[in-house]
C-alpha positions in Angstrom: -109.2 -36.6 -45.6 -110.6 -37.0 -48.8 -114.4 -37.9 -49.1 -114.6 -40.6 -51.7 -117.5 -43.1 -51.9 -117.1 -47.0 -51.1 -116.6 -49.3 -53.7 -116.6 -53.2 -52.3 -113.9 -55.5 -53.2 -115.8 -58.5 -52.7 -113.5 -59.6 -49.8 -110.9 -61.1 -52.1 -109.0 -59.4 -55.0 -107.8 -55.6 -53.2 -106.2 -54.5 -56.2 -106.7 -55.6 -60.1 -104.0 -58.3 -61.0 -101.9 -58.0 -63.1 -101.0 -59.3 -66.3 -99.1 -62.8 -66.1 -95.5 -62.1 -65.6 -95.4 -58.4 -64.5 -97.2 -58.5 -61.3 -96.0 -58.1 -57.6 -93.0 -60.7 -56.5 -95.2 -61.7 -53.6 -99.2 -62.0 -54.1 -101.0 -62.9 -50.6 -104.8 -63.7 -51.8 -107.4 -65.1 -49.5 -104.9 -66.4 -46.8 -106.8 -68.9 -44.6 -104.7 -70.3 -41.7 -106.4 -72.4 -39.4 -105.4 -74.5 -36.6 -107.5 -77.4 -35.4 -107.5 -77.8 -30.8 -109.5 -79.8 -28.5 -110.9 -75.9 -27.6 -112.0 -75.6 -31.5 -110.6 -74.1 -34.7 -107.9 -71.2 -34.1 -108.7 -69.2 -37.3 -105.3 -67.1 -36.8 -105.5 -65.9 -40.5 -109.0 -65.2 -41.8 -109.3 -64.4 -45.7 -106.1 -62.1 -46.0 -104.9 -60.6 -49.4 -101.5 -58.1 -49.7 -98.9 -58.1 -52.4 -95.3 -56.4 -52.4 -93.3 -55.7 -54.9 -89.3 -56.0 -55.8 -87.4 -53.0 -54.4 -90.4 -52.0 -52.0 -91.6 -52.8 -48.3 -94.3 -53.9 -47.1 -95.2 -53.3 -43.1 -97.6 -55.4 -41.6 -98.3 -54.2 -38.4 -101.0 -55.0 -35.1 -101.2 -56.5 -31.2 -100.1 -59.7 -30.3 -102.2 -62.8 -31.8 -103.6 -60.7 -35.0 -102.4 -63.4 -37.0 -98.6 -61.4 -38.2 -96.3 -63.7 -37.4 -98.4 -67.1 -38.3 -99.0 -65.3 -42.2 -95.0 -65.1 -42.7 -94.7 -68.9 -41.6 -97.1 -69.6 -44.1 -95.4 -68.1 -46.9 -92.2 -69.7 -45.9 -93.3 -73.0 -45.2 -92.4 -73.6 -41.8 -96.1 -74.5 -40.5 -95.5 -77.8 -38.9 -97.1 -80.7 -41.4 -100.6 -82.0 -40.6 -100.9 -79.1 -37.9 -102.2 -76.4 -39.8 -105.1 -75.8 -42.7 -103.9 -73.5 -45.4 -106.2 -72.4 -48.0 -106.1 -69.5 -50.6 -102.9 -68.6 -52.7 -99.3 -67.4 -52.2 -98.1 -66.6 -55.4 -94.3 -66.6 -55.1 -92.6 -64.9 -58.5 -95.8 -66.7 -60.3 -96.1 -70.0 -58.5 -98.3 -71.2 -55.9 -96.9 -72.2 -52.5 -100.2 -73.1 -51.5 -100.3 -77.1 -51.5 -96.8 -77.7 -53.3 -94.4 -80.3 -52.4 -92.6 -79.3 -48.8 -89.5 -80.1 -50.4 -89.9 -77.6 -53.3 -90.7 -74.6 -51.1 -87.8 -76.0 -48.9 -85.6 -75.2 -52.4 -87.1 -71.7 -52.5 -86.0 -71.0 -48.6 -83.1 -69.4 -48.7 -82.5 -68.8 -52.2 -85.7 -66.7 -53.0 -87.0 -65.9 -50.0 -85.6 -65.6 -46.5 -86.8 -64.8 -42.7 -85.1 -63.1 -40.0 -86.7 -64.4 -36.8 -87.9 -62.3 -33.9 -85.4 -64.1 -31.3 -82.3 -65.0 -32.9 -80.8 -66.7 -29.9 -83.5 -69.2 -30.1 -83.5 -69.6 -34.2 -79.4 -70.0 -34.2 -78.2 -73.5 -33.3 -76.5 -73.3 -30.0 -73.8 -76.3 -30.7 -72.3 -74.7 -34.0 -70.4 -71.5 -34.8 -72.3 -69.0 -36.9 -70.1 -69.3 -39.5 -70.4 -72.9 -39.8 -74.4 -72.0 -39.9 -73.7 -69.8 -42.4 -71.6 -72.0 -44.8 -74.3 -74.6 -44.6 -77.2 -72.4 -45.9 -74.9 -71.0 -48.4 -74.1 -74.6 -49.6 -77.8 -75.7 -50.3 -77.8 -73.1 -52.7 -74.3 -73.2 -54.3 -72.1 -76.0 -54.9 -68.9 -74.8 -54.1 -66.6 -76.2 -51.4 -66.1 -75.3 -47.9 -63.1 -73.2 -48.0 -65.2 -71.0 -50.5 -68.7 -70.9 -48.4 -66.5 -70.2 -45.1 -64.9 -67.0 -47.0 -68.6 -66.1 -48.1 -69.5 -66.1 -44.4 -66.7 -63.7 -43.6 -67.7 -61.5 -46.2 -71.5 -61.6 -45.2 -70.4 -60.5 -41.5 -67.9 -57.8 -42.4 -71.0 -56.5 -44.7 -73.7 -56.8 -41.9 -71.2 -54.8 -39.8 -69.7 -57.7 -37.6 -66.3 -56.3 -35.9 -63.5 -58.5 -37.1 -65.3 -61.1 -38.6 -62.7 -63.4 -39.8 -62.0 -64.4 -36.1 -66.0 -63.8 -35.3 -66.9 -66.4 -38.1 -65.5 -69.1 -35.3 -68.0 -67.9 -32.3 -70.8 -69.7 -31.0 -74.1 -67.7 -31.0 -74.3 -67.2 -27.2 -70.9 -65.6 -27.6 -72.6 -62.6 -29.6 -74.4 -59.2 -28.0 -78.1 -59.6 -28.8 -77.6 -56.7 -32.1 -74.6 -59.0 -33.3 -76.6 -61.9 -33.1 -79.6 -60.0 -35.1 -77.1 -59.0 -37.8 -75.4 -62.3 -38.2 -79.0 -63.7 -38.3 -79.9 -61.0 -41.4 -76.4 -62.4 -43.2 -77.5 -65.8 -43.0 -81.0 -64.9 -44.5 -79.2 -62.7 -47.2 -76.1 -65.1 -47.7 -78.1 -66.5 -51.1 -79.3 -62.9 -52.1 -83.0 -63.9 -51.3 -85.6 -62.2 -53.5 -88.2 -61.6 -50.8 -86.8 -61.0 -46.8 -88.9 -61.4 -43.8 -88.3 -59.7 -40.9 -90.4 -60.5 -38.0 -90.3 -57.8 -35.0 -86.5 -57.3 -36.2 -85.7 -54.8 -33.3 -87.4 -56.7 -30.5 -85.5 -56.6 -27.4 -82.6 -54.6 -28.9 -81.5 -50.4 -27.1 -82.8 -47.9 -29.5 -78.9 -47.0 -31.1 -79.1 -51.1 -32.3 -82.4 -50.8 -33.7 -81.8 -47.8 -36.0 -78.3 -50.0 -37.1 -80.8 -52.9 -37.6 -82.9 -50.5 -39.6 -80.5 -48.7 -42.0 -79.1 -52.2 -42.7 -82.2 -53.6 -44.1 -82.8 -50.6 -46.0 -79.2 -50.6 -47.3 -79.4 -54.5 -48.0 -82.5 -53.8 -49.9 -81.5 -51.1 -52.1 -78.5 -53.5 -53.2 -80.2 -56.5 -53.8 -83.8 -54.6 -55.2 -85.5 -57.1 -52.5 -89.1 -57.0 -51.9 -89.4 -57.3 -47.7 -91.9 -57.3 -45.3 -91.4 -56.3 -41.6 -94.0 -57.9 -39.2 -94.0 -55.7 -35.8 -96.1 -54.1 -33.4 -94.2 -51.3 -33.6 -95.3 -48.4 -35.7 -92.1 -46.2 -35.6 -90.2 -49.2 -37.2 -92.6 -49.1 -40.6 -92.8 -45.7 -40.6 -88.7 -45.5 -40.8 -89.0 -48.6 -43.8 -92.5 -49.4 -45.1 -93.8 -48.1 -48.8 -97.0 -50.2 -47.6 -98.7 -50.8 -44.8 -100.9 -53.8 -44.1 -102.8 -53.2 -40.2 -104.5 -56.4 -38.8 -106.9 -57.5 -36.4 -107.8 -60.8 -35.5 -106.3 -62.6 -38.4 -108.0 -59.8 -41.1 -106.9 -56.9 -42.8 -108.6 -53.7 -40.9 -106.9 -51.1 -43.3 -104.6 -51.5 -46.2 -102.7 -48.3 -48.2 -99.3 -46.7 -48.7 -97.4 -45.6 -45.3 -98.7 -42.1 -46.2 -102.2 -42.7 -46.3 -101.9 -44.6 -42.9 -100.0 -42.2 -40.9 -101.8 -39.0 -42.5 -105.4 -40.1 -43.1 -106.2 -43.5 -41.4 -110.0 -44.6 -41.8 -110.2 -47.1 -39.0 -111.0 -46.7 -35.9 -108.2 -49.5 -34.7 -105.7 -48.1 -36.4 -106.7 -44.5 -34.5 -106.4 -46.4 -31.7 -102.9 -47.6 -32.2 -101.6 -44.3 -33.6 -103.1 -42.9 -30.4 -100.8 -45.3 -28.1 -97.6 -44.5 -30.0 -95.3 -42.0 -28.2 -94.6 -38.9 -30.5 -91.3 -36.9 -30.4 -92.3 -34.7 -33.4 -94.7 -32.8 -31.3 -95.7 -31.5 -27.8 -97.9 -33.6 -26.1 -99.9 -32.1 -23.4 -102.5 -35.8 -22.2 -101.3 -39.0 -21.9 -101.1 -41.5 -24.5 -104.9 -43.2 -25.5 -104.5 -46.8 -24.9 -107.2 -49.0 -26.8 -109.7 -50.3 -24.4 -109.9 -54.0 -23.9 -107.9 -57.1 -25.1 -108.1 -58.7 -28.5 -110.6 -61.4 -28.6 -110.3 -65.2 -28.7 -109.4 -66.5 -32.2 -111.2 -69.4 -31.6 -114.5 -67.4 -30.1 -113.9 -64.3 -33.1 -116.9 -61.8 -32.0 -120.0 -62.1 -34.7 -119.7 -59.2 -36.9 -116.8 -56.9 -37.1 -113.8 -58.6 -34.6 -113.5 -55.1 -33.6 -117.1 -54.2 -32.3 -116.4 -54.7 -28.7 -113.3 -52.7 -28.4 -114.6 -49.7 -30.8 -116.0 -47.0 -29.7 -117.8 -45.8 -32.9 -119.8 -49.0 -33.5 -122.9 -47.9 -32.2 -122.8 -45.4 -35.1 -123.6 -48.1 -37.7 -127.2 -49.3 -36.7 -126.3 -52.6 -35.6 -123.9 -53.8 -38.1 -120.8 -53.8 -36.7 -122.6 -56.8 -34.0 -124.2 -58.6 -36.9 -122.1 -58.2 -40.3 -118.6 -58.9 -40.8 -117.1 -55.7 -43.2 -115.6 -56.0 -46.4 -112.5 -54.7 -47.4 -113.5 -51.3 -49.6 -111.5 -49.0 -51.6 -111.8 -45.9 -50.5 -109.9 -44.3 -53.1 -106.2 -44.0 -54.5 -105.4 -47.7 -53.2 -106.4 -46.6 -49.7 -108.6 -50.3 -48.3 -110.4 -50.2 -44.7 -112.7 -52.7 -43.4 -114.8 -50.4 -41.4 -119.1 -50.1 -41.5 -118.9 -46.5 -40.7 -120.0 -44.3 -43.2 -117.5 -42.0 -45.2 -118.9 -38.8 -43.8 -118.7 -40.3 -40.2 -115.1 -41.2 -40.4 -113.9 -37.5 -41.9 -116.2 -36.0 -39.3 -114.7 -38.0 -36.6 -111.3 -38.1 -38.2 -111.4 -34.4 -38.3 -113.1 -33.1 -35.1 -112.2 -35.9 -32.6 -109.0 -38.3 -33.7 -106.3 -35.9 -35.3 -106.4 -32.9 -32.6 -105.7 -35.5 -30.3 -102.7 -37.8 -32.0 
């Protein structure tokens, strides 16, 4: 691990933009999703910036209720109205999502960007045929008849592996395994050629042969259509088989931010040591069992003062108080690598070194 000083990023901007025109496909800047309850304000996403390409992948990764799932229905739109506050900026191909006319980011979904739910029996209409599903989303987009959408369909099935799909295109979704369901879900999301793909937990729920199909699909899907996607999971062996990037969260904020490299070969944070410390390893011999991270996450309503991590980390007593008092800014810490961490550099390569890596 390299020792490179600080720098801050002020908690917004992680990366210089661009000139107008060139930039990322997707720009993510100060995401704030709130959600008002008789309890208090649910802050499920708390001042989060990420951008991803065309062609690359993004994996946004962390425990249940750190705010992954509720970012990707705020870029798509799907929030229900008047139940959620969205502030910040979702720059789409150059225009704001943030604050538009539903209607126009309902004539971006589909076309130029597209989400593959975690549980497709529940997203796929129960009383019509995937096919028919299928035809209508591809006639949004394209006025062409139904003959023509229906032989789209059959072509988007036979592509996303579906056995015999000119008889398939007939079958109700309950009549589909639960890894024909998930591909006939990723040809409806990719029946317009979408520009940005969202996969959230694509694998969930589906034998291990089924997820590496899954997998090599996206990647293949990707490669022919130069798609910028972003895979939301809690799963760290899915973004390490996809992800150029990799975006860890904690409590609706970004605890460390670099390439997939930089994450899996010299990770900063203590909460992302924690989750490469829970994640079985086949690579190597393991002689302990795996190091489960103490505690639960906390309340998003109740967020702990400070960093959200304090109570669960076992370094914070190394930062003289700050970690309970002073929420921690997103820094560089060189080459593009981001943490959010109050420990010092020489206290993360010293415990990086002599405690966390002879142990993962």
């Amino acid at each position: 691990m390299t020792q490179i000083p600080d720098e801050p990023l002020g908690g917004v901007d992680i990366y210089d933009r661009p000139a107008e025109g060139v930039g990322p496909f997707l720009e993510v800047l100060d995401l704030k999703v709130q959600f008002p309850t008789d309890d208090g304000v649910v802050k499920s996403v708390d001042g989060l910036s990420f951008h991803v390409d065309r062609g690359k992948t993004l994996g946004i990764v962390g425990e249940s209720g750190s705010g992954k799932s509720v970012t990707s229905l705020s870029i798509m739109g799907l929030h229900k109205e008047g139940t959620a506050e969205i502030s910040g900026e979702i720059m789409l191909n150059g225009q704001n999502l943030v604050g538009i006319d539903p209607e126009r980011v309902r004539a971006l979904r589909g076309k130029n960007m597209a989400m593959i739910f975690q549980d497709p029996l529940s997203a796929l209409h129960p009383y019509y045929t995937v096919g028919n599903q299928i035809v209508e989303a591809y006639r949004i987009h394209h006025d062409v008849s139904k003959s023509v959408a229906r032989k789209h369909a059959i072509e988007m099935l036979d592509r996303v592996g579906i056995p015999n799909p000119g008889s398939r295109v007939d079958d109700y979704p309950h009549q589909f395994s639960g890894g024909m369901r998930q591909r006939a879900m990723i040809a409806m999301a990719l029946s317009c050629d979408p520009e940005l793909l969202i996969a959230d937990e694509p694998t969930t729920a589906l034998d291990v042969t089924v997820q590496a199909q899954i997998l090599d699909l996206i990647r293949d899907l990707q490669e022919e259509f130069n798609s910028a996607v972003i895979i939301i999971t809690h799963d760290l062996g899915v973004v390490a088989e996809l992800a150029d990037d990799i975006l860890v969260m904690y409590a609706g904020r970004a605890a460390e931010y670099g390439t997939a490299d930089d994450i899996f070969t010299e990770p900063q944070h203590p909460y992302t040591w924690g989750l490469l410390g829970s994640m079985p390893r086949l690579d190597r011999e393991r002689s302990e069992r795996l190091l489960p991270i103490q505690g639960t996450p906390p309340s998003l309503i109740n967020v702990p003062p400070g960093c959200p991590f304090h109570p669960r980390c076992a370094y914070g007593g190394l930062n003289n108080g700050l970690s309970e008092t002073e929420v921690p800014v997103l820094r560089d810490v060189g080459g593009g690598h981001h943490i959010a961490c109050h420990l010092s550099a020489e206290n993360r390569l010293r415990l990086w070194n002599d405690e966390i890596k002879p142990k993962l």
